[in-house]
C-alpha positions as a Python dict, from the first residue, in 0.01 Angstrom:
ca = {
    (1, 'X'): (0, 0, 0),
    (2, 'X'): (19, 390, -61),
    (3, 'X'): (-213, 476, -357),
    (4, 'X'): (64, 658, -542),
    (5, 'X'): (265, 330, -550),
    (6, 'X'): (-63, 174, -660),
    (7, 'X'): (-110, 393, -923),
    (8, 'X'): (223, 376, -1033),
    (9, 'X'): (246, -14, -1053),
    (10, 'X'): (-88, -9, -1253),
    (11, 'X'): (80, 234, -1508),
    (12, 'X'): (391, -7, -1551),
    (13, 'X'): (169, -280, -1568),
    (14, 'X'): (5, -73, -1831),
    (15, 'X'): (277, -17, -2053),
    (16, 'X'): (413, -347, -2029),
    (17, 'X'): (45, -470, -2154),
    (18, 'X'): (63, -221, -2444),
    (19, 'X'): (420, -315, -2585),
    (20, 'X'): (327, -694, -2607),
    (21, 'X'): (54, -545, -2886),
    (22, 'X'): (230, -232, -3019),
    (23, 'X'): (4, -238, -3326),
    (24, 'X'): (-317, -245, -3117),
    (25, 'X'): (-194, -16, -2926),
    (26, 'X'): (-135, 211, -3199),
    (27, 'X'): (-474, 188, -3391),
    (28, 'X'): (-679, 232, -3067),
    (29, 'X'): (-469, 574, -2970),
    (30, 'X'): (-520, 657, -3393),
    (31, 'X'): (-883, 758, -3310),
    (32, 'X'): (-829, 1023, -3030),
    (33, 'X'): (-528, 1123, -3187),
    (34, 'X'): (-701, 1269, -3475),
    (35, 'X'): (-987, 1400, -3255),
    (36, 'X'): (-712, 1571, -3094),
    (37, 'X'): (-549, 1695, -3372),
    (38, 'X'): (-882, 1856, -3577),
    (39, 'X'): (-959, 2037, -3219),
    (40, 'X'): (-657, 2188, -3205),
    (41, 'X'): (-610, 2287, -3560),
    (42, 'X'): (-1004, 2387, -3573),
    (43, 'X'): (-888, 2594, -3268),
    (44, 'X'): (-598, 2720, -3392),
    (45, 'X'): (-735, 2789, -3783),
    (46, 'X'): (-1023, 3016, -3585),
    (47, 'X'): (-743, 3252, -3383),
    (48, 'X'): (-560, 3277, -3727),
    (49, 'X'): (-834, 3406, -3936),
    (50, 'X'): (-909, 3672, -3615),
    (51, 'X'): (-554, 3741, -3631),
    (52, 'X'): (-535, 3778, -4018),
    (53, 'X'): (-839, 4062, -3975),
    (54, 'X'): (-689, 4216, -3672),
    (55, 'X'): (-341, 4299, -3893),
    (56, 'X'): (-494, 4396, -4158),
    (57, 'X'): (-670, 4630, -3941),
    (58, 'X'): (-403, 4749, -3747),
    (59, 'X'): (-199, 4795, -4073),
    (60, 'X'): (-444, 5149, -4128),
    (61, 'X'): (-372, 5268, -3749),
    (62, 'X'): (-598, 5287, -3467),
    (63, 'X'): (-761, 5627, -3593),
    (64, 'X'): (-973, 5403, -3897),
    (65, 'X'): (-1346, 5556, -3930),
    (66, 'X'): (-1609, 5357, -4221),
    (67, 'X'): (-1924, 5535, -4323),
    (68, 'X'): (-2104, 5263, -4482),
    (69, 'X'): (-2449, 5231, -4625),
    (70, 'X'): (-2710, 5087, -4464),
    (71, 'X'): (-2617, 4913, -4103),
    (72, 'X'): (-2292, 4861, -4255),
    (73, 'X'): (-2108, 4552, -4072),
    (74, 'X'): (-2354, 4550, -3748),
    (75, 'X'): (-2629, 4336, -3958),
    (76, 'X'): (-2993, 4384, -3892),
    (77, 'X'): (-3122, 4735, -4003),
    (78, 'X'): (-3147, 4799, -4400),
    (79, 'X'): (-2943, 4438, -4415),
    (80, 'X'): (-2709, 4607, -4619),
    (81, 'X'): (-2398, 4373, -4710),
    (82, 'X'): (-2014, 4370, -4827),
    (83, 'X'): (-1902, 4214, -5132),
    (84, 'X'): (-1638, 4337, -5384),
    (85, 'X'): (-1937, 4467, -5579),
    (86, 'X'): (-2012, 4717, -5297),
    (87, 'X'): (-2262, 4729, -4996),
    (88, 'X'): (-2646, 4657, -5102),
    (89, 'X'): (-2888, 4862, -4890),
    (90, 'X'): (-2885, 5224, -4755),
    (91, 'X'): (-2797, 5539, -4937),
    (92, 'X'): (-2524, 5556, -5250),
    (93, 'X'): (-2248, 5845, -5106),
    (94, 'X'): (-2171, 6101, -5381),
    (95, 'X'): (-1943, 6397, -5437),
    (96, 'X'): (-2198, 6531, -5163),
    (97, 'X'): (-2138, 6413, -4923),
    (98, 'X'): (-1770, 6389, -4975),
    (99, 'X'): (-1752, 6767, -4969),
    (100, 'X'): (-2010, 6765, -4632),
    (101, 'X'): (-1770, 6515, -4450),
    (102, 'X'): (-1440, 6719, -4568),
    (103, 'X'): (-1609, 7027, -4323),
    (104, 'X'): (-1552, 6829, -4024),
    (105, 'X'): (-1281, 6922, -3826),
    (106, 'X'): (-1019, 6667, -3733),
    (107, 'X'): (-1008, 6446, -4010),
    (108, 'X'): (-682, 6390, -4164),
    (109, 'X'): (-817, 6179, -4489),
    (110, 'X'): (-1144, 6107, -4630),
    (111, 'X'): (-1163, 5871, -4902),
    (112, 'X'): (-1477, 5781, -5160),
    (113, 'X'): (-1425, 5459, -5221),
    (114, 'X'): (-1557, 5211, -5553),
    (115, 'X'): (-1516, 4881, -5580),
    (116, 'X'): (-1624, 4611, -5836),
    (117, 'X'): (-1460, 4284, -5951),
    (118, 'X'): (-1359, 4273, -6345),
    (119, 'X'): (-1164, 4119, -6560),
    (120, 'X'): (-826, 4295, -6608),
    (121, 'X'): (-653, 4208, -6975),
    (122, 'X'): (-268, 4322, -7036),
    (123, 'X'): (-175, 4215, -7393),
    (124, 'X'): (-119, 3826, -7299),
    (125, 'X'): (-287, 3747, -7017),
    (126, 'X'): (-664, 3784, -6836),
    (127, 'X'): (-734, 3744, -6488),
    (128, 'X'): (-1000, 3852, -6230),
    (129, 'X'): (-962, 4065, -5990),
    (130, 'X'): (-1062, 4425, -5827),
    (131, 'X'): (-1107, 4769, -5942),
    (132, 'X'): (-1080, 5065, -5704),
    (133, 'X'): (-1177, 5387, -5725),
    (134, 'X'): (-1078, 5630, -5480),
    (135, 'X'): (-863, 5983, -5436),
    (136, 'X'): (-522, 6021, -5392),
    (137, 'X'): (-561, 5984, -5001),
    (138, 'X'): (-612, 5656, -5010),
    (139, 'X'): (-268, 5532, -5055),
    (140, 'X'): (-168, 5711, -4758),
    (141, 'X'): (-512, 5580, -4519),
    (142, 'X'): (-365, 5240, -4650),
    (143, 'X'): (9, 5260, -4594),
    (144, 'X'): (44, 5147, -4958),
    (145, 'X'): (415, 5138, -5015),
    (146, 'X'): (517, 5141, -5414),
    (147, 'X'): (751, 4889, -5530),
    (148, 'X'): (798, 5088, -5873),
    (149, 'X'): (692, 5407, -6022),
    (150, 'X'): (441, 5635, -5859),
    (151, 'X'): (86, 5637, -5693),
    (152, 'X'): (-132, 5868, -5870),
    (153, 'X'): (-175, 6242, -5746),
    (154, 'X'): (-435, 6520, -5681),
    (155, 'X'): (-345, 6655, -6075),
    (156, 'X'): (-423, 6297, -6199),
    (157, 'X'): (-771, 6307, -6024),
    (158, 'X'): (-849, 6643, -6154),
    (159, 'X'): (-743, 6528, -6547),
    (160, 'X'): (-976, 6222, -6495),
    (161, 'X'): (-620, 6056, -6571),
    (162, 'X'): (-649, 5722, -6738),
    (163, 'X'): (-400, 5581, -6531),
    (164, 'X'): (-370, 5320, -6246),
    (165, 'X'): (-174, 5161, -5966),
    (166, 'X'): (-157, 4748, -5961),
    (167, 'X'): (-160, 4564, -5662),
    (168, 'X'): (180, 4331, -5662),
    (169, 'X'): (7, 3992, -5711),
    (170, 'X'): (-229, 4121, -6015),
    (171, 'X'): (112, 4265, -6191),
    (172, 'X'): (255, 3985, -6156),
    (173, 'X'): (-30, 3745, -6290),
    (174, 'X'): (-75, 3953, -6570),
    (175, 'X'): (300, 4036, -6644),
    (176, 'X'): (495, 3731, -6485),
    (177, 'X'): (751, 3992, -6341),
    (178, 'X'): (540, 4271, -6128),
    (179, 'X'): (788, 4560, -6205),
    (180, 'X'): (784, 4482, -6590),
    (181, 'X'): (425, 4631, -6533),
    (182, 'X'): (513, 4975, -6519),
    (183, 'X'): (484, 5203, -6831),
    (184, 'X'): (234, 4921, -6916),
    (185, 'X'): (-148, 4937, -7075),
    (186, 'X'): (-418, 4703, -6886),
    (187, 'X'): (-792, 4712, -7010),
    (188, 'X'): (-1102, 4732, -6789),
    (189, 'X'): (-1447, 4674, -6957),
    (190, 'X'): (-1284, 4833, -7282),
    (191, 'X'): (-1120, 5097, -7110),
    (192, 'X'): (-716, 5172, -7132),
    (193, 'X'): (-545, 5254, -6846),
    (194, 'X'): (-166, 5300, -6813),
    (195, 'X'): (18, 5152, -6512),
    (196, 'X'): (177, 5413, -6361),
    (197, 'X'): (300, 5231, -6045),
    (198, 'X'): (296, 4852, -5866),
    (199, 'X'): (246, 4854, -5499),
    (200, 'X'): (449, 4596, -5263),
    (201, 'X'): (305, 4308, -5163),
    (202, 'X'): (76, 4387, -4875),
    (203, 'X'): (-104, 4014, -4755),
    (204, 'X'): (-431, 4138, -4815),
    (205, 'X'): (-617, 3973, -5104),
    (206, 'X'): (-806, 4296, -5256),
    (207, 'X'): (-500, 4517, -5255),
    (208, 'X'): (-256, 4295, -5397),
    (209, 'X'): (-526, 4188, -5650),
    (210, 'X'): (-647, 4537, -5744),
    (211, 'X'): (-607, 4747, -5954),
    (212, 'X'): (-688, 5156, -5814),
    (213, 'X'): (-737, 5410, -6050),
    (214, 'X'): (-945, 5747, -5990),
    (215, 'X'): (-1258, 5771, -5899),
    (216, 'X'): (-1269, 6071, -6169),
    (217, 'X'): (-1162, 5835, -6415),
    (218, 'X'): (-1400, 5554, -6317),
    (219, 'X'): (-1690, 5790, -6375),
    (220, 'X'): (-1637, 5799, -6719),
    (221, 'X'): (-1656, 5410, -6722),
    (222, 'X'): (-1745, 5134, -6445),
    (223, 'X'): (-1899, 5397, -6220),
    (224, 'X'): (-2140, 5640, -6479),
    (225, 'X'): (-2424, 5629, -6169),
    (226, 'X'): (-2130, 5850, -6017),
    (227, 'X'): (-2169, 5696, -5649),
    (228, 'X'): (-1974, 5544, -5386),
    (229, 'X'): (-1971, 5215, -5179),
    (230, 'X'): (-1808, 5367, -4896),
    (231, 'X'): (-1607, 5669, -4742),
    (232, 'X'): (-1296, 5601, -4545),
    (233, 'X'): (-1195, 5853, -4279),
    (234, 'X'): (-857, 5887, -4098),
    (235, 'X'): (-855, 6092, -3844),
    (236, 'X'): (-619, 6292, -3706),
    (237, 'X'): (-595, 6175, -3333),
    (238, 'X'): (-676, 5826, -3197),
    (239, 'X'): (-859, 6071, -2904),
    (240, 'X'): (-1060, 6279, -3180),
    (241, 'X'): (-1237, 5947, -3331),
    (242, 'X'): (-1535, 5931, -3114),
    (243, 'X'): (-1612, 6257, -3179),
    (244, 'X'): (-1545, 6273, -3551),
    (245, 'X'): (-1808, 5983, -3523),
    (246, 'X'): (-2086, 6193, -3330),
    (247, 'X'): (-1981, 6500, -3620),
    (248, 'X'): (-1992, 6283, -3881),
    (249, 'X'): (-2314, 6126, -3838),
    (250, 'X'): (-2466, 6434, -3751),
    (251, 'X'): (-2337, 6635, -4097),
    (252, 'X'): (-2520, 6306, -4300),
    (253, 'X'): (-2838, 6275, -4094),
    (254, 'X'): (-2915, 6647, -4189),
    (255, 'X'): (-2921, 6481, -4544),
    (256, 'X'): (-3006, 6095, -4484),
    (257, 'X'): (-3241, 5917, -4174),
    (258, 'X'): (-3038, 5791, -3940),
    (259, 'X'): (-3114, 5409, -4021),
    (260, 'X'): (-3017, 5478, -4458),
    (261, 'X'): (-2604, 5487, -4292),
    (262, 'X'): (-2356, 5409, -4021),
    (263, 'X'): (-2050, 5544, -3912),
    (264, 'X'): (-1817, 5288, -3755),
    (265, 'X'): (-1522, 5301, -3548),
    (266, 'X'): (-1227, 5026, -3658),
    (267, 'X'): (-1279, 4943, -3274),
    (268, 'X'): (-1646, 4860, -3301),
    (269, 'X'): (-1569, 4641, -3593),
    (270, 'X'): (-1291, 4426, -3422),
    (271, 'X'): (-1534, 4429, -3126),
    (272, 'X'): (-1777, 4251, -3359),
    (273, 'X'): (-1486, 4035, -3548),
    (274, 'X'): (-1393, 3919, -3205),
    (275, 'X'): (-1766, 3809, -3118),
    (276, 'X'): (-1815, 3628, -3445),
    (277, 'X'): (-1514, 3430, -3386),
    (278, 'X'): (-1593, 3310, -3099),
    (279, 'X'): (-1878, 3185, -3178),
    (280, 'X'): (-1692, 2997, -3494),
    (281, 'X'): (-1461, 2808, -3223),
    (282, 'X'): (-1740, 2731, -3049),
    (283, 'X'): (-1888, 2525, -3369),
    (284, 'X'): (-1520, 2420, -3482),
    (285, 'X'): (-1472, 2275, -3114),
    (286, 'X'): (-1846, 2099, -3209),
    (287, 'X'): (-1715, 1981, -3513),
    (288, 'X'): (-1413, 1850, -3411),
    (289, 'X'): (-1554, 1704, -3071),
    (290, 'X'): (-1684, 1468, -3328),
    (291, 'X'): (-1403, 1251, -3379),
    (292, 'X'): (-1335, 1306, -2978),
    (293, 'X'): (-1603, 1029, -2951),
    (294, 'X'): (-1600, 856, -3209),
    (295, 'X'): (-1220, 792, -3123),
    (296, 'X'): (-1374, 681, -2765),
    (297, 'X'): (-1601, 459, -2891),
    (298, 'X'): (-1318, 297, -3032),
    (299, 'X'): (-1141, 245, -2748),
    (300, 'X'): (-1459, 111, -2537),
    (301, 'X'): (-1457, -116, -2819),
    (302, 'X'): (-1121, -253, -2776),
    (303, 'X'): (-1113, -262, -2407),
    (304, 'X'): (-1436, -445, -2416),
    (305, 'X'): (-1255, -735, -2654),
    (306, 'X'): (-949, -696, -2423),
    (307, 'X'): (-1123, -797, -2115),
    (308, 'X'): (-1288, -1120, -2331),
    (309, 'X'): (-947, -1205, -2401),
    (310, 'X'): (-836, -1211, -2084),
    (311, 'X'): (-1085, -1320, -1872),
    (312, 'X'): (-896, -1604, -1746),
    (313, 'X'): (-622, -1354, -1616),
    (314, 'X'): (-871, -1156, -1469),
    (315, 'X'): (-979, -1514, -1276),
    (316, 'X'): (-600, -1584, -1195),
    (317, 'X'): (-564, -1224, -1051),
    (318, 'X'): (-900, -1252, -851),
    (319, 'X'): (-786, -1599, -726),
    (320, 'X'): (-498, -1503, -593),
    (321, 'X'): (-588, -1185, -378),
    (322, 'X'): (-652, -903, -628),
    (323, 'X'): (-1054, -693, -574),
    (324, 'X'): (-1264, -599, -773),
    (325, 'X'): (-1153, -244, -708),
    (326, 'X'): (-758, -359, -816),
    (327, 'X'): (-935, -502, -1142),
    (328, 'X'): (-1129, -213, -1204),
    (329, 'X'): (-870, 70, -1147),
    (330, 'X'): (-636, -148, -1382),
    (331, 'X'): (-850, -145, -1696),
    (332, 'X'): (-953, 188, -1660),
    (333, 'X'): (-613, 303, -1622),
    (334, 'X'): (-524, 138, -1935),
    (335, 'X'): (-793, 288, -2111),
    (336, 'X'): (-679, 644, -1973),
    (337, 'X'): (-320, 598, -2051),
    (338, 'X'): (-451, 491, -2424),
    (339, 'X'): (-678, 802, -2433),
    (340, 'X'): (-383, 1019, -2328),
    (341, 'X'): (-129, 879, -2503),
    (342, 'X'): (-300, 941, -2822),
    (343, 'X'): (-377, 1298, -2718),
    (344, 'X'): (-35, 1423, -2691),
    (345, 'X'): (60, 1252, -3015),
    (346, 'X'): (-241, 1431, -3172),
    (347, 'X'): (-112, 1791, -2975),
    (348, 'X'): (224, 1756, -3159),
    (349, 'X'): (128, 1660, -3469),
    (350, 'X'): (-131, 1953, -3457),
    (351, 'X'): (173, 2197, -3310),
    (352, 'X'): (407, 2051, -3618),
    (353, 'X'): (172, 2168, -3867),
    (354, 'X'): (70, 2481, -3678),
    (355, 'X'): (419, 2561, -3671),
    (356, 'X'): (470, 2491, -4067),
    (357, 'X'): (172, 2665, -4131),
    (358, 'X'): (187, 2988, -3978),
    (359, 'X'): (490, 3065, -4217),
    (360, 'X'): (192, 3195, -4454),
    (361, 'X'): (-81, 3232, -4204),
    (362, 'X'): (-66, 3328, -3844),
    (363, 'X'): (-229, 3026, -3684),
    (364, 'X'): (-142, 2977, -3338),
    (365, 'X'): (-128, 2734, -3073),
    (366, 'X'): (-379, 2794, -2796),
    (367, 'X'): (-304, 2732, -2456),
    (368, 'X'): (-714, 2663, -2384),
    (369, 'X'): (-700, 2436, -2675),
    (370, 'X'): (-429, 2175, -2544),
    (371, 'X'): (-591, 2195, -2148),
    (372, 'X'): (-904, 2121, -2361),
    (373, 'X'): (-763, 1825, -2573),
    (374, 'X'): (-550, 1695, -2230),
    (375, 'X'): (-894, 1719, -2024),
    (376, 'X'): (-1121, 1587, -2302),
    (377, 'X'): (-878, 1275, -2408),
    (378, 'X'): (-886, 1158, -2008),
    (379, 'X'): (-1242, 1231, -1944),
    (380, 'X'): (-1290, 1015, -2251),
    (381, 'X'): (-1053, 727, -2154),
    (382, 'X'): (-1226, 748, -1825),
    (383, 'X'): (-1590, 751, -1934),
    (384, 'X'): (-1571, 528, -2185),
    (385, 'X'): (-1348, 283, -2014),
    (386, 'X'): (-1566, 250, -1706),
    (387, 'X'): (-1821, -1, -1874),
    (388, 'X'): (-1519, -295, -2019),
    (389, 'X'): (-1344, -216, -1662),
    (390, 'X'): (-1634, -267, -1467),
    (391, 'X'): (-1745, -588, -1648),
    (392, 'X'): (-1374, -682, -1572),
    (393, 'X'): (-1435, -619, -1212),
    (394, 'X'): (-1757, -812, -1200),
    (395, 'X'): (-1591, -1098, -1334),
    (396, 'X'): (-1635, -1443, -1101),
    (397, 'X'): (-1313, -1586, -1047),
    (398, 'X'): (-1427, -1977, -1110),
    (399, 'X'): (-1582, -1893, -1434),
    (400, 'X'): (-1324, -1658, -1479),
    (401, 'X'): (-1053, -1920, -1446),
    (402, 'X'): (-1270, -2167, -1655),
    (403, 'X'): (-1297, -1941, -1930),
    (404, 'X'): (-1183, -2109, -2272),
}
């Protein structure tokens, strides 16, 4: 007999076993179905969150340059590190050093940059979120697009203005209706500030929770120290950015050592944001491997209780012609087919919600990640269906057939 044929009777013969216990079936499949399902999502949550970065990225052009205290992002070094209350480590940038990076040729913006989390009151509601403090240039390194009013100007920086532009989701917390923000007062640690514009809605969670005033304005108040987290530079050609870098550094260093800052291209950083996440999917894939097994377990479990329960079938089939090798490829196949049926019910449940999902967040459906749950839910229906197959196999058929 051809082995395809073979293999094909020992599938029907499969099926035909399953449907006489659809419930068994079912709650054998259940455990590699949800092993397959939290790989997949683990998978597909990781490439999201890289994705997420990479727009938000991309949203400020290609031409993106950070001079950060510290070793900035890279870790190691001064072990400076981000947080809405700035970058611990390294030197604080002043005025200075604005005014020494401004020199270099072939930079479009630079932008001093303050940040601290507050509490931001309008007259009925608080809620937490970020206070900027930057120049005028930022709104244009950021692509900030106003819903209403204005962003604030050069002449508002100069006046140490006390007015400020909300990020859509702040106005809207603390006004119910974002536009009904402008013309508005907000307080910041005591201080009044008049909203003088609302951006849109961007999708990044410190812009559209922010609140940016100038940094002119902020020394009077949250920033007295007169210092900056960070400087922002867009330059004016994608092809100019390495060497803005080299001139940048070099302008600093002839005021700082070389390991109190960094200057970092946006490319370094997704470079970096592209290493760390794959080593996340590596530990999701761990993690979710998990259940892979345990699911396996489960169906060793059952096969092994299948093949007590039949025993005397097992004797009728030896009796009448069928080897060991016929008994052994046809509870292993059974345990395969179980194994693979319940990964592809746990790849399109995963791909349903993946599919729901990524209307908010752009999770996305690997091609690695189902090869990995189709090859992981057969090498477990294999491997862990060898040992109740086997003891099928072994089986004698006169005890077999005697079996009560």
């Amino acid at each position: 007999m051809k082995p395809i044929t073979t293999l094909y009777q020992l599938l029907l013969s499969a099926l035909a076993d399953f449907r006489r216990d659809k419930v068994r079936t079912i709650l054998t499949s259940l455990g590699i179905m949800i092993g397959v399902m939290s790989v997949v999502m683990l998978i597909a949550l990781g490439i999201g969150l890289r994705n997420y970065i990479q727009n938000q990225f991309s949203s400020l052009g290609a031409n993106l340059i950070m001079v950060l205290p510290g070793s900035g992002f890279g870790g190691g070094g001064s072990g400076a590190g981000f947080g809405p209350g700035g970058l611990i480590g390294g030197v604080q940038f002043d005025t200075k050093d604005v005014t020494t990076v401004q020199r270099v040729a072939n930079i479009k913006y630079v932008v001093p940059v303050f940040m601290t989390s507050s509490l931001i009151e309008s007259e009925n509601e608080k809620k937490s979120g970020y206070v900027m403090a930057a120049n005028e240039q930022f709104f244009q390194l950021m692509n900030s697009k106003v819903l209403t009013g204005r962003l604030f100007e050069k002449t508002d920086l100069n006046n140490r203005s006390k007015s400020g532009v909300l990020g859509y989701i702040l106005a809207q917390d603390l006004f119910t209706n974002a536009e009904d923000a402008l013309g508005k007062t907000v307080r910041i640690e005591g201080v009044r500030i008049k909203v003088i514009g609302v951006n849109q809605k961007t999708g990044d969670n410190e812009q559209d929770h922010s609140l940016v005033i100038p940094y002119t304005t902020a020394f009077d108040s949250i920033d007295p120290q007169k210092t900056f987290f960070a400087l922002y530079l867009g330059v004016s050609s994608a092809d100019m950015v390495k060497q803005v870098t080299a001139d940048v550094k070099t302008a600093l260093e002839k005021r700082y050592k070389p390991d109190k800052f960094s200057v970092t291209e946006q490319s370094q950083l997704l470079s970096s944001i592209n290493q760390i996440f794959a080593i996340i999917n590596l530990v999701l894939v761990a993690i979710g491997s998990i259940s892979l097994v345990v699911g396996g377990i489960g169906i060793m479990n059952i096969m092994y209780a299948t093949v007590t329960e039949r025993t005397r079938e097992v004797g009728i089939r030896r009796a009448i012609g069928a080897t060991k090798r016929d008994i052994l490829l046809h509870f292993l196949v059974e345990a395969v087919v179980l194994s693979v049926l319940g990964g592809a019910l746990g790849l399109l449940l995963a791909a349903g919600i993946i599919l729901i999902v990524r209307i908010w967040f752009p999770m996305a459906l690997d091609l690695m990640a189902v090869i990995i749950a189709f090859g992981v839910s057969s090498a477990i229906g294999i491997f862990f269906g060898v040992f109740p197959a086997k003891k099928a196999a072994d089986l004698s058929p006169i005890d077999a057939i005697r079996y009560e």
